[in-house]
C-alpha positions in Angstrom: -161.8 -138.1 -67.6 -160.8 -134.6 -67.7 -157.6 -135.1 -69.1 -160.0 -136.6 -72.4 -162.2 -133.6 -72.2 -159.3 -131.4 -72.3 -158.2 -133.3 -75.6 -161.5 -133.5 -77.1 -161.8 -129.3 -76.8 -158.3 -128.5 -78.1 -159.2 -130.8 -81.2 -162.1 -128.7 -81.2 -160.6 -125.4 -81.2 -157.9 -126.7 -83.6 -160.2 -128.1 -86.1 -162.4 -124.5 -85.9 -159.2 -122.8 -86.5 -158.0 -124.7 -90.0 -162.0 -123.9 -90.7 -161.6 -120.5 -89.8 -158.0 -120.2 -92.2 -159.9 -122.2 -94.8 -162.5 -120.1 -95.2 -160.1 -116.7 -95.0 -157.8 -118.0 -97.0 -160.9 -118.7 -100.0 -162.2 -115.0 -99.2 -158.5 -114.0 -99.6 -158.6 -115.7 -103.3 -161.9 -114.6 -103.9 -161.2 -110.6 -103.5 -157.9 -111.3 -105.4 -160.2 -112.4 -108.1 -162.5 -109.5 -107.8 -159.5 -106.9 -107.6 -158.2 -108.2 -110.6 -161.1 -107.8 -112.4 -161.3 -104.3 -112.0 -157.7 -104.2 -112.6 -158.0 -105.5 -116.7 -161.6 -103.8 -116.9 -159.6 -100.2 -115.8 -156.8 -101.3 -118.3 -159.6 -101.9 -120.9 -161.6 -98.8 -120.5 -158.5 -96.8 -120.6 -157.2 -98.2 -124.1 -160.8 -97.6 -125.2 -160.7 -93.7 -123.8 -157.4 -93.3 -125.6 -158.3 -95.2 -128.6 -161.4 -92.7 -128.6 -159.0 -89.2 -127.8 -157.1 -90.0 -130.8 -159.9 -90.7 -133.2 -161.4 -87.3 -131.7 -158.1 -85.6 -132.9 -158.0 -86.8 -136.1 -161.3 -85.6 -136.6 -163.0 -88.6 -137.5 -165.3 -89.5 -134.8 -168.7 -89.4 -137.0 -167.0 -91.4 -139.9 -165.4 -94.1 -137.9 -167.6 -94.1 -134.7 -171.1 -93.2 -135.9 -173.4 -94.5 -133.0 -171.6 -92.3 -131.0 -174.1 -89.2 -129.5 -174.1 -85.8 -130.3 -172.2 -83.8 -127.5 -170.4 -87.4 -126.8 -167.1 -85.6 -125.4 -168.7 -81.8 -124.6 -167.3 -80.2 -121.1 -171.3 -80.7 -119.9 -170.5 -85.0 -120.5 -167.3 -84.7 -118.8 -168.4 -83.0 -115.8 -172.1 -84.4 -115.3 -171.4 -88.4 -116.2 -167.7 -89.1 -116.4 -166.1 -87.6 -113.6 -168.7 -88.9 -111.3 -168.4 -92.6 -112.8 -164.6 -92.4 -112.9 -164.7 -91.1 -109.0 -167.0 -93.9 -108.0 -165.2 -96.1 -110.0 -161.6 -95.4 -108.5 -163.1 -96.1 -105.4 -164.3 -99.4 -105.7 -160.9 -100.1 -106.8 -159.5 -98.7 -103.3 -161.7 -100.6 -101.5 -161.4 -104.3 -103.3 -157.7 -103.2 -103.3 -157.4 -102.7 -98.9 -160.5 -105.3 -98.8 -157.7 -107.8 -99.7 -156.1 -107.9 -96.3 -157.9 -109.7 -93.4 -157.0 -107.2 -91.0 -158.9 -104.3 -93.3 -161.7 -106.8 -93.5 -162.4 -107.1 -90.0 -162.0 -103.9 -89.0 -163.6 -102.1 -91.9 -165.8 -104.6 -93.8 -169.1 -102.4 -92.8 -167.3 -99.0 -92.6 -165.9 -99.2 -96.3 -169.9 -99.9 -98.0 -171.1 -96.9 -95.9 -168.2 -95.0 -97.1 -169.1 -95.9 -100.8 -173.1 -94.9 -100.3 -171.8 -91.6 -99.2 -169.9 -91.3 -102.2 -172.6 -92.0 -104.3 -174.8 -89.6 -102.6 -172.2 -87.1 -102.9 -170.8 -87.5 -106.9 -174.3 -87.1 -108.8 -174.9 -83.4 -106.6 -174.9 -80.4 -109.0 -172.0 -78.6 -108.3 -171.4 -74.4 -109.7 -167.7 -74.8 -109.8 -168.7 -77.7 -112.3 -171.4 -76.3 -114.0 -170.0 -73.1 -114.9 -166.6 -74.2 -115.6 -166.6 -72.9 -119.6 -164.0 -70.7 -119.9 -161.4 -72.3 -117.7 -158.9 -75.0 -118.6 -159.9 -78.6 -117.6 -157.7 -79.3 -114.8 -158.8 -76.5 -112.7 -162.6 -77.5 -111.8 -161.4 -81.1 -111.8 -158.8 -80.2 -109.0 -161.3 -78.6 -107.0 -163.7 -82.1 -108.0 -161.1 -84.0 -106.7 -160.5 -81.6 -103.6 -164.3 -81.4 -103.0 -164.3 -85.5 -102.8 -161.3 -85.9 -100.5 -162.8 -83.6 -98.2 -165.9 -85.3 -98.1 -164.3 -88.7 -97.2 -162.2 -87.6 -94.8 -165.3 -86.2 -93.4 -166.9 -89.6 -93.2 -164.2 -91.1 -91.9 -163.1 -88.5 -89.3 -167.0 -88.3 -88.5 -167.6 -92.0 -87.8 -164.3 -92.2 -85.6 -165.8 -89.4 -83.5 -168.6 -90.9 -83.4 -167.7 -94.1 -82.1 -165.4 -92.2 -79.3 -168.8 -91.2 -78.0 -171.2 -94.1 -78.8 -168.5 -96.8 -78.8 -170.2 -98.2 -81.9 -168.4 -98.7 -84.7 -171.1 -99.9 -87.4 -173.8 -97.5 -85.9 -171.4 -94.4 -86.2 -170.6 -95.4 -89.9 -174.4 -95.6 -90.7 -175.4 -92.1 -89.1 -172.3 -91.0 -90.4 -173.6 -91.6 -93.6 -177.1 -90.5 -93.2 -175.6 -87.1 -92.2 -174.1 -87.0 -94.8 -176.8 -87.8 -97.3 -179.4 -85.5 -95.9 -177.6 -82.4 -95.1 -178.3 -79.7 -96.9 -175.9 -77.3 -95.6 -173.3 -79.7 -96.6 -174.9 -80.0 -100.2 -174.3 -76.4 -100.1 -170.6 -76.8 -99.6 -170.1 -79.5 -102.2 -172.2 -77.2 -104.9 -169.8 -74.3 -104.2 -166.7 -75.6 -103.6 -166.5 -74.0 -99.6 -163.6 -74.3 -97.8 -166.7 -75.2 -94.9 -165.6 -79.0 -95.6 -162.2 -78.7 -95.1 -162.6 -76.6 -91.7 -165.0 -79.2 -90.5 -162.7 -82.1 -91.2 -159.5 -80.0 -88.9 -162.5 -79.2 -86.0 -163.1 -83.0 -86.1 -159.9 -84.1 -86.1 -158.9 -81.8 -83.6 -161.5 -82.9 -81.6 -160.8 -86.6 -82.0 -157.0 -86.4 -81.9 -156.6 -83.7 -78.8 -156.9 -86.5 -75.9 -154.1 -89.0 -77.7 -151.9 -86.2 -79.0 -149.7 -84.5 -76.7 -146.6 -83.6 -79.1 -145.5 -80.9 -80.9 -148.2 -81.6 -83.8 -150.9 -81.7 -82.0 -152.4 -77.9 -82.4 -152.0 -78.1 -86.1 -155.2 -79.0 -86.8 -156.8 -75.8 -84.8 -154.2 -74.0 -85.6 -155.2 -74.5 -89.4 -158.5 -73.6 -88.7 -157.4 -69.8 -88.7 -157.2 -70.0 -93.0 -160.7 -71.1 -93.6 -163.0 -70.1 -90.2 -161.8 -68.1 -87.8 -163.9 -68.3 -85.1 -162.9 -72.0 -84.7 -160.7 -70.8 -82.2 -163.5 -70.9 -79.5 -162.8 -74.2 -79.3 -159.6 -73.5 -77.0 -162.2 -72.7 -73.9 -162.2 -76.0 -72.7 -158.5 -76.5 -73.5 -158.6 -73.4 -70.9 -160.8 -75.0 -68.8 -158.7 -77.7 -68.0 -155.5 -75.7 -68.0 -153.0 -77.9 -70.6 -150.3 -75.1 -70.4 -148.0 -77.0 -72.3 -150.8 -77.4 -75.2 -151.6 -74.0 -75.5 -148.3 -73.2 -75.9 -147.3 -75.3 -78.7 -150.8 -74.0 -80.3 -150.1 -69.8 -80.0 -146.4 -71.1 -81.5 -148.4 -72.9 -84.4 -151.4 -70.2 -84.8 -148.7 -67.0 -85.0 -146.5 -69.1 -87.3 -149.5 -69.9 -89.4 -151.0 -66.6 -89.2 -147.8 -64.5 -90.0 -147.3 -67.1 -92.9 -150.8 -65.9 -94.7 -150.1 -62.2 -94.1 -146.8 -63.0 -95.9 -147.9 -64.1 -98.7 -150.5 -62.2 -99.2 -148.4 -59.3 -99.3 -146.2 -60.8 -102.1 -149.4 -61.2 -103.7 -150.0 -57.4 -103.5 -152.3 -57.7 -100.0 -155.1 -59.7 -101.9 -156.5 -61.7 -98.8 -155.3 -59.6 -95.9 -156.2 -55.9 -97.2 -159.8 -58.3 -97.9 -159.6 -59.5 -94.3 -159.6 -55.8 -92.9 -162.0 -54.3 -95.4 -163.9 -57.2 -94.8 -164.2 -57.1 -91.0 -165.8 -53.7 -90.4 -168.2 -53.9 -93.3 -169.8 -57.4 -91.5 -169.8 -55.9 -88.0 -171.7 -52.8 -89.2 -173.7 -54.9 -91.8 -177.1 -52.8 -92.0 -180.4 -53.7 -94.0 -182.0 -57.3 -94.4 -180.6 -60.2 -96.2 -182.1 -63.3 -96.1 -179.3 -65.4 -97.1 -177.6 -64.2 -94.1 -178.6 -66.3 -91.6 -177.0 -64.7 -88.3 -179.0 -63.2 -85.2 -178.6 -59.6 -86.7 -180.2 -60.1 -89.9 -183.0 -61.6 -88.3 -183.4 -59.6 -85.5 -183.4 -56.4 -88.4 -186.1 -58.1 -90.4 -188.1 -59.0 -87.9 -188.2 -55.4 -86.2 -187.2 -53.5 -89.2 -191.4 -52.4 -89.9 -192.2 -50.8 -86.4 -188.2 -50.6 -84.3 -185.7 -47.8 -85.0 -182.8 -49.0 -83.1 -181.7 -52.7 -83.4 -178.8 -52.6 -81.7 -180.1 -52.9 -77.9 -182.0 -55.7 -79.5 -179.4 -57.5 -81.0 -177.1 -57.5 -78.1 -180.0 -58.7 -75.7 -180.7 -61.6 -78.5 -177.0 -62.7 -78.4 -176.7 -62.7 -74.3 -179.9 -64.4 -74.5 -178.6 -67.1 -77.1 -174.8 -67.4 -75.3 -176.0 -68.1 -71.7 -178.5 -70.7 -73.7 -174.8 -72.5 -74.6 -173.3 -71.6 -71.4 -176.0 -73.6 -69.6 -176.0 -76.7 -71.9 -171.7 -76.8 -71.5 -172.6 -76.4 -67.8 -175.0 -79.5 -67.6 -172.8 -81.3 -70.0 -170.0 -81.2 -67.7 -171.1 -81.4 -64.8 -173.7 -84.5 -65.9 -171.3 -86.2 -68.2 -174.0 -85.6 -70.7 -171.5 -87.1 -73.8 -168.6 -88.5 -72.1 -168.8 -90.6 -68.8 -165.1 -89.3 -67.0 -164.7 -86.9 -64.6 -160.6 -86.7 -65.6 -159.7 -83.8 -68.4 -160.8 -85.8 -71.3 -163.8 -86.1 -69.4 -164.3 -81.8 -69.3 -162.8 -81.0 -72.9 -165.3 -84.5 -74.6 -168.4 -83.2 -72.8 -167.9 -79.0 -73.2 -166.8 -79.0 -77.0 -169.8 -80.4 -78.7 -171.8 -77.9 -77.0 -169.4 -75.3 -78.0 -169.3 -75.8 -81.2 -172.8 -73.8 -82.1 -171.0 -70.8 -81.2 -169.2 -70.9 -84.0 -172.5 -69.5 -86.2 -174.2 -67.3 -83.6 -170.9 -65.5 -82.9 -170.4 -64.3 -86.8 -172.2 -61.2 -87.6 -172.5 -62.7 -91.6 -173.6 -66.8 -91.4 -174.3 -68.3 -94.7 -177.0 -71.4 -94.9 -173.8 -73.9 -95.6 -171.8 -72.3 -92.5 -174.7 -74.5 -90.4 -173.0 -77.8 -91.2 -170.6 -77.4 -88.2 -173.9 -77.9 -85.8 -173.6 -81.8 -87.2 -172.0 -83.2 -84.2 -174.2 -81.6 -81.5 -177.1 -83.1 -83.2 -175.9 -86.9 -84.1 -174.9 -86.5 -80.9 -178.4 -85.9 -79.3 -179.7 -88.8 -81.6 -179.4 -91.1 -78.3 -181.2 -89.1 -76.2 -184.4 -89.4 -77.9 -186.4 -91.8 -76.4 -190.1 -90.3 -76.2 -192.5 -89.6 -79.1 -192.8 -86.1 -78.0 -188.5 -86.0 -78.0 -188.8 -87.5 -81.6 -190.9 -84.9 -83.2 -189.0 -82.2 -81.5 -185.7 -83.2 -82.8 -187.4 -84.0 -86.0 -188.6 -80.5 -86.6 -185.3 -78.8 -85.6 -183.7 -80.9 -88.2 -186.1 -80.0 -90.7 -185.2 -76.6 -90.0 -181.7 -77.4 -89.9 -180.2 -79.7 -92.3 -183.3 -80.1 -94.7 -184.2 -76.4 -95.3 -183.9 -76.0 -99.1 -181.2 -73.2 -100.6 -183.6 -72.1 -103.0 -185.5 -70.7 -100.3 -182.1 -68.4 -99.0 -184.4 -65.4 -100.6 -187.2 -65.5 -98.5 -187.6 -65.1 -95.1 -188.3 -68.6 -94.5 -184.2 -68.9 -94.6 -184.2 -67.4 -91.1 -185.9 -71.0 -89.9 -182.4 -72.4 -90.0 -181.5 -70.0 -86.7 -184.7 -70.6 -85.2 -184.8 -74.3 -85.6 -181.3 -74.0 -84.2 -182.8 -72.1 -81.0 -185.2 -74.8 -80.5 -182.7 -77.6 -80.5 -180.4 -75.7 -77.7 -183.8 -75.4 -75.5 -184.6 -78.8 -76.5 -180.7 -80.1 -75.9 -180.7 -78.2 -72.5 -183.8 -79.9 -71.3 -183.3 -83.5 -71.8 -179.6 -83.9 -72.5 -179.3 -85.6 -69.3 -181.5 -88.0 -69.6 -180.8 -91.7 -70.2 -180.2 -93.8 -73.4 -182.5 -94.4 -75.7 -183.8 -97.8 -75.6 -184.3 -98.0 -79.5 -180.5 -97.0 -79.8 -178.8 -99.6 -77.5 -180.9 -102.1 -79.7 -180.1 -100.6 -82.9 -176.2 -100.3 -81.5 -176.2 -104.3 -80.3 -177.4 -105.3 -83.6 -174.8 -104.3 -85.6 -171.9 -104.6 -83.3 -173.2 -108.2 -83.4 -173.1 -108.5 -86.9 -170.9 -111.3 -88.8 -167.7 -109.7 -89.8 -164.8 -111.3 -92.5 -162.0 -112.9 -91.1 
């Protein structure tokens, strides 16, 4: 008898398998179908844009192509409606190109769509390297287009892998991945100027999700880079410190000093532009004096707010930032010692739960912060997000990240810009006091849910 049951559940499984290969094997043919598509439409619209170039040279477009608009092929077209659809466009084709293999599919069949909406969100943003790019040859504000976009994916992606090292979620850390991405204002800030904020983000991630794995001679490069767009990344090596990785730290002052002497070289060949900057630069912000709202650091707010009825500032100031660093100093403390983010007591454990909380220096320290300098507070407050579980909670961490993330720019010359340090006061208190506490019962559902989601096989 159970020799017959045994039989009857191996035809089972073997007859779920051929289903299972059946119906892979059709998705298989039907993404083939849909790549190709896009393959011959892409062919098509690219003998149509040269067909139109040529008729543009000639000087014939109103004789031979008269329903065409006026301003058809001006720089404010190319930059407001085809570069965006051309970006979005090329990345459909990426992703119904790796969409073709089942292994993709699995693995990223929820990822690539959220990766897409944050595309979209990001490609229609006005951006000033765009907008004023009149003078200058074409490829030069497409290049820093196509720089800008990279940046921002490998944000997402770098972002949502964090993510999941700390939620173990994958489709929940692609969705508030993407939210972050949509509604951050700071961020919007980058994308309009063309910072180099994205790109140091993306090397403090990927530091931060590569340091546990990577213990070979690569592994500082990431911080190491750090030093050409924000130096004061480099506060990031106190829990490296903390847990004593000797052989790390080494490898990182080889990298850092190579790196560093590297950039002093060449800008001497190029007369001393950025260094002789970099040491004109530093005194000037360290002994910045008067108010300027779009200066978002503890010293200009500290001068506007005493500026009417206080002489001296100083004493002020420096009381303001002990205040604000033993603020961190406690939340890295309970971190730690709670396993706030990170449930291990090992290294991993230390360096996991400290750099989050860490990371907030990295504004408070510089003496000049501009308003897009507060997307690197991102990951402290995603990861709070599953610590809210009260109604009180929820409107606390809803009014820091007004103050945060959704504070308008156009505000930078009022005072009201100063609600972005503020608001980022309040979340510290608010982080320090309930941190610790369990998860939320809304995000374990919400988490369940969509790891329980069908995937394609």
């Amino acid at each position: 008898m159970n020799n017959l049951l045994s039989k009857k559940q191996k035809r089972a499984q073997r007859q779920q398998r051929i289903e299972s290969t059946r119906r892979s094997d059709a998705l298989d043919d039907r993404w083939d179908i849909v790549w190709f598509w896009w393959f011959g439409i892409t062919i098509a619209l690219l003998v149509a844009a040269l067909a139109v170039g040529v008729i543009a040279w000639l000087g014939k477009i109103h004789q031979w192509l008269p329903f065409l608009p006026d301003g058809f092929l001006s720089r404010h077209a190319l930059f407001s409606v085809y570069l965006p659809c051309v970006t979005l466009w090329g990345a459909a084709g990426i992703i119904c190109y790796r969409m073709r293999r089942r292994g993709n599919r699995n693995k990223y069949c929820f990822t690539y769509p959220m990766a897409f909406l944050s595309l979209c969100a990001v490609v229609f943003r006005p951006s000033d390297f765009l907008l004023c790019a009149t003078q200058e040859a074409l490829w030069t504000p497409c290049l820093q287009w196509f720089l800008v976009i990279v940046a921002v994916m490998a944000l997402f992606f770098i972002l949502s892998e964090v993510l999941d090292q700390y939620w173990q979620g994958e489709f929940i850390s692609a969705v508030f991945a993407f939210l972050f991405i949509a509604l951050n204002e700071p961020l919007a800030a980058c994308i309009r100027s063309s910072s180099e904020n994205i790109v140091a983000l993306d090397l403090v991630l990927l530091f931060l999700l590569r340091y546990p794995k990577a213990k070979h001679v690569f592994a500082p490069i990431p911080l190491a880079l750090t030093l050409c767009f924000q130096v004061t990344a480099q506060i990031l090596l106190i829990p490296v410190l903390w847990i004593r990785e000797k052989k790390w730290l080494r490898l990182y002052v080889y990298w850092a000093g190579g790196i560093a002497l590297s950039m002093i070289i060449l800008s001497l060949i190029r007369h001393g532009s950025w260094f002789s900057c970099f040491v004109r630069k530093l005194p000037v912000e360290c002994t910045q004096g008067g108010v300027c709202y779009a200066n978002c650091s503890v010293e200009s707010c500290v001068r506007w707010f005493t500026s009417a009825y206080w002489g001296n500032t100083v004493l002020l100031i420096v009381l303001c930032k002990l205040a604000i660093l033993a603020l961190l100093v406690a939340n890295v403390v309970v971190a730690v010692r709670k396993e706030v983010w990170k449930n291990r007591k090992d290294g991993v454990g230390i360096f996991r739960n400290a750099a989050p909380m860490i990371l907030p220096a990295m504004v408070f320290l510089r003496p000049v912060v501009q308003p897009a300098e507060y997307v690197f507070l991102t990951l402290p407050f995603l990861l709070l997000l599953r610590k809210v579980a009260r109604r009180y909670q929820a409107e606390w961490y809803i009014l820091c990240w007004l103050c945060v993330f959704a504070l308008p720019t156009g505000m930078n010359d009022t005072p009201m810009a100063y609600l972005r340090l503020v608001g980022t006061v309040v979340f510290l208190i608010f982080s320090l006091t309930n941190s610790a506490g369990p998860h939320a019962m809304w995000f374990v559902r919400t988490r369940s849910f969509l790891s329980n989601l069908p995937r394609s096989h």
